[in-house]
C-alpha positions in Angstrom: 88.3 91.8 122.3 90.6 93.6 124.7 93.0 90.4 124.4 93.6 91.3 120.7 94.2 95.1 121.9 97.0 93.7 124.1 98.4 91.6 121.6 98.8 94.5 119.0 100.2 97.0 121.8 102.7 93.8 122.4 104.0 93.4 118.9 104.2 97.0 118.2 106.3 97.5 121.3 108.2 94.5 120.1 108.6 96.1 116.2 109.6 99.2 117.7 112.2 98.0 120.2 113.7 95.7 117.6 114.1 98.9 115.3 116.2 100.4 118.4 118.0 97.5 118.7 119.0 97.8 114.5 120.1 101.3 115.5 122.4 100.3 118.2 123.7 97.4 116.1 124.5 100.1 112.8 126.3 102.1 115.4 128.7 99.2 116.4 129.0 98.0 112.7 129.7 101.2 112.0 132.9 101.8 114.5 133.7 97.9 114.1 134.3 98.2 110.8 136.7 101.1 111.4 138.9 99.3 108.7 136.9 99.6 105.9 136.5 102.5 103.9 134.3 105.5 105.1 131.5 105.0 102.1 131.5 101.2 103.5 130.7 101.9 106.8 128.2 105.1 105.7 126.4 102.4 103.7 126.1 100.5 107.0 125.2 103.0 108.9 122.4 104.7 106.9 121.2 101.0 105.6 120.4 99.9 109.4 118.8 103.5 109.9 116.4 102.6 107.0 115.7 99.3 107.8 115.1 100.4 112.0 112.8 103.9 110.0 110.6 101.3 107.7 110.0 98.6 110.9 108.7 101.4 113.0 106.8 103.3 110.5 105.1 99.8 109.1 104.1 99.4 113.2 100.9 100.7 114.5 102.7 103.5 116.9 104.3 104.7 114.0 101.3 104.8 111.6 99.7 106.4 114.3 102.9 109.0 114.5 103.0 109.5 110.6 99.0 110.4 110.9 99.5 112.8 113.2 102.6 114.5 111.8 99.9 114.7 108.5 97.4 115.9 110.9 99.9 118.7 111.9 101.0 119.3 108.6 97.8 120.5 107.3 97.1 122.1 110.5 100.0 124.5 110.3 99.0 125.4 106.7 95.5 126.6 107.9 97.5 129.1 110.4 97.0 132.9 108.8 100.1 134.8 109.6 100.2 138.1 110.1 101.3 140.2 107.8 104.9 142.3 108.7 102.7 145.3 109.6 100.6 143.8 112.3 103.6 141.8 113.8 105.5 145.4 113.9 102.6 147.2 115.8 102.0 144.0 118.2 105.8 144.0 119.4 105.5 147.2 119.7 102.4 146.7 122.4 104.9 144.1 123.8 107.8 146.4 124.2 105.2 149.3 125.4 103.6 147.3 128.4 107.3 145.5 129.2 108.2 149.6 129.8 105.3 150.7 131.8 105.6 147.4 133.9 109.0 147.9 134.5 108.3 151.6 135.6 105.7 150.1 138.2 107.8 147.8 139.7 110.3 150.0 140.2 108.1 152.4 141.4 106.4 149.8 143.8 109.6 148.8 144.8 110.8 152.4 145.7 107.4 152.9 147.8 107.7 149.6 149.9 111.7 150.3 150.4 110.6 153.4 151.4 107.9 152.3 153.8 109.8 149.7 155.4 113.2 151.6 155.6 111.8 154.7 156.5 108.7 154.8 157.9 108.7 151.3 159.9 112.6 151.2 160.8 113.0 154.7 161.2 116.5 154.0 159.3 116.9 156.8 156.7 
């Protein structure tokens, strides 16, 4: 049972490095051919793209990777957005409380200047 597990992750590893390997040959065609006209060497290009899309999506990894890009698909239309009111008065909170912790910090940092300058060191 687990032998058959390795064998799959084995040939899908093998599927999926052969499509990189189509890639990096549809770049070479594509410069080799430097000759040939530009719709000749686009036609090269995008055809060893589709063949090196089509071997990894037809592998398990990427039937696994189109079922979760599904999966996320229908998550993200589940999401309720909210409406241009509520995201107004929320970055309003957000600029609010970036103000008021800005004016501790600054406040803190005026209190411990002065207790360390002043008090401790005796320098102002």
């Amino acid at each position: 049972m687990s032998q058959t597990s390795v064998e799959q992750e084995n040939k899908t590893s093998w599927m999926i490095i052969l499509a990189g390997f189509i890639v990096i040959l549809s770049l070479v065609a594509y410069y080799t051919l430097a000759s040939q006209t530009i719709w000749v060497r686009l036609a090269v290009l995008l055809g060893g793209f589709a063949v090196a899309v089509v071997l990894a999506a037809v592998s398990a990894d990427g039937k696994r990777f189109l079922a979760y890009a599904k999966d996320s698909v229908a998550e993200a239309k589940k999401v309720v957005w909210p409406s241009r009111k509520e995201a107004t008065q929320m970055t309003l909170v957000v600029f609010a409380f970036v103000v008021v912790m800005a004016l501790f910090l600054w406040a803190a940092d005026k209190l411990i200047e002065w207790l360390v300058f002043s008090v401790f060191l005796g320098w102002k």
